[in-house]
N, C-alpha and C positions, 0 to 999 in steps of 0.2 A: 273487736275494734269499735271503740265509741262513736257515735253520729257527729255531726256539727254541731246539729240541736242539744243533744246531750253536752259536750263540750262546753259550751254557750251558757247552756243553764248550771254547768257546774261552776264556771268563774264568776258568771252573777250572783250565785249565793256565797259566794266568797268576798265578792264585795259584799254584799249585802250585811256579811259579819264584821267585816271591818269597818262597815260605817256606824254598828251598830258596837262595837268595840270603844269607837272613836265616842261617840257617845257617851257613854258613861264618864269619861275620860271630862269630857268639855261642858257637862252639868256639872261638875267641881269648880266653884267661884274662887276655890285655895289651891287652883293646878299648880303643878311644882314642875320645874323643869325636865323632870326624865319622864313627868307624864307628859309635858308638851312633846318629847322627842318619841315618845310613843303613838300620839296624833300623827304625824309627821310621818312615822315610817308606816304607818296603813295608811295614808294618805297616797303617800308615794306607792304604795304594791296597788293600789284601786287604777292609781293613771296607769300602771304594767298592765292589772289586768285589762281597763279598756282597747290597751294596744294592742292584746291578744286578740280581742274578742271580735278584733279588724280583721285580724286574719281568721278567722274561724268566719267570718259572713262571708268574706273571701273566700277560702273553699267550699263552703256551701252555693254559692252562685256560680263559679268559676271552674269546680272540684281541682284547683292549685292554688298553691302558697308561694308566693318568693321565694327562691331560694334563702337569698340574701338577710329576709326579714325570719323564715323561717325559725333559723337557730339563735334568733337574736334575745337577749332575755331584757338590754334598754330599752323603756318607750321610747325618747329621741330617738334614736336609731330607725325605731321600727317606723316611727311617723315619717320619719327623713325620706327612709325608703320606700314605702307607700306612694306618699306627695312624688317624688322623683319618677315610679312607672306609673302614672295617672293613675295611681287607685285612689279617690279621695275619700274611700267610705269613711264615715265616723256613726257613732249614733245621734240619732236626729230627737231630742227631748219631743216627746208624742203622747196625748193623752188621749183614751178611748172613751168614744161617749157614743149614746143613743143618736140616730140620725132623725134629723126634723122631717116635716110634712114634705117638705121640697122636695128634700132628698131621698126620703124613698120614692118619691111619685117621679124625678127627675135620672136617677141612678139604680131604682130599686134596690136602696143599700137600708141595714137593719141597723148596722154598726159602720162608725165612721172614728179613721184614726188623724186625728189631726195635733197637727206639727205647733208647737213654741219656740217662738222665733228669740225670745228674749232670752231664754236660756240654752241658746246653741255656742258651743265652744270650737275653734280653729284647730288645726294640727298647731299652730303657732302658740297661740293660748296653750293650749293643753304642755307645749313642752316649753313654756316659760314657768307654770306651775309646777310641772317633775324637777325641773331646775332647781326652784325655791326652795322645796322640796328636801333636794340634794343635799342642800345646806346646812340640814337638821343630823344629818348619816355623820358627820365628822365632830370630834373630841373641839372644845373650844380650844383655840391657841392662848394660853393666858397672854403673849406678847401683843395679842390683835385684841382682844376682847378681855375687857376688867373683872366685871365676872357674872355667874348665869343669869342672877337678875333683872341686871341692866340689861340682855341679851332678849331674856323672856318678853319684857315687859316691853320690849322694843320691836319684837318678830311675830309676835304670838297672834294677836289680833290679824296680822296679814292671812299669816295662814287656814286663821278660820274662816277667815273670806275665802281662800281655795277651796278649802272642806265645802262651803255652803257653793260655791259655783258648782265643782265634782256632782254633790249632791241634785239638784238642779237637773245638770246634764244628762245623768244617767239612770234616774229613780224609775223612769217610766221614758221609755223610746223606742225609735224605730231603726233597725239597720238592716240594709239592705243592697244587692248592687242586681242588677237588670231586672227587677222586679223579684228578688227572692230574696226571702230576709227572716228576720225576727221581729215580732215586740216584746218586750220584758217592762215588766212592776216587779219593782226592787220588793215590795211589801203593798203586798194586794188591802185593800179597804175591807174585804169579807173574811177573811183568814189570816191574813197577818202573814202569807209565805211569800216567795220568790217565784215566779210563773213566768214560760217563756214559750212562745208558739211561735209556729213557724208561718211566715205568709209567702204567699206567691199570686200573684196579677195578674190577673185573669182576663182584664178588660183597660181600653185605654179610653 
């Protein structure tokens, strides 16, 4: 039976390929429409996976899952359900840095993880972007929409504002509920992989 930790670090390198899928895709200045629908649908599986990975901090802190959330495979759903029994975990955009004079002489701390406030996303956010998202999964209606073009050249640019939010959000953070949690770098500075340790608070 797999860990949390294990868990965790297997849908982060899952994103991790899908953003780097997405990439390839979006350094093309001549994207065509089935490649934008291909943005789009690992766009959409990254907000699943982070809905996962809610529940995965969740049993790691908690050792239970919702039911309810449990067998759910929508993000909405899962967010709904979450926000509804007070679990508000999300991951918290977090970068790892050396600690100053202060703070070791103040914390005796070597490493200190601190929070980005500018790049934190809501359960609300997050499932107005799945939404958008959604949009991308269906066949156009020729009676609603003239044709891809128009459609492309009209959606495209939104969506890669979600991709760059997404990205943001989740490259590097913290999740955690009563002091037990993870951090994860989507793509570490010295090796280029996906690394995720587990923390736990030792001190208040």
């Amino acid at each position: 039976m797999t860990t949390p930790l294990e868990n965790y670090t297997s849908l982060m390198r899952m994103i991790r390929e899908r953003f780097d899928l997405m990439d390839q895709f979006t350094r093309n200045t001549q994207i065509t429409y089935s490649g934008a629908e291909i943005v789009a649908y690992n766009a959409r599986k990254i907000v699943e996976g982070i809905a996962f990975g809610c529940l995965v901090a969740i049993e790691n802190s908690l050792n239970s899952v919702p039911r309810d959330a449990k067998g759910q495979y929508n993000a909405e759903a899962i967010f709904k359900t979450l926000k509804k029994k007070g679990l508000s975990v999300l991951p918290s955009p977090s970068e790892m840095r050396e600690a100053t004079e202060v703070e070791i002489f103040q914390q005796n701390a070597k490493i200190v993880i601190e929070g980005i406030a500018s790049h934190r996303l809501t359960h609300e956010q997050l499932i107005d972007i799945y939404k958008h998202l959604n949009g991308w999964a269906h066949e156009l209606n020729p009676y609603v929409v003239y044709n891809r073009h128009e459609h492309l050249n009209k959606n495209f640019q939104t969506m890669l504002g979600h991709v760059v939010k997404l990205s943001n959000f989740i490259s590097n953070h913290v999740i955690s509920i009563q002091g037990h949690g993870f951090f994860c770098v989507l793509k570490d500075r010295t090796d280029g992989l996906t690394k995720v340790i587990s923390l736990q608070k030792i001190a208040t």
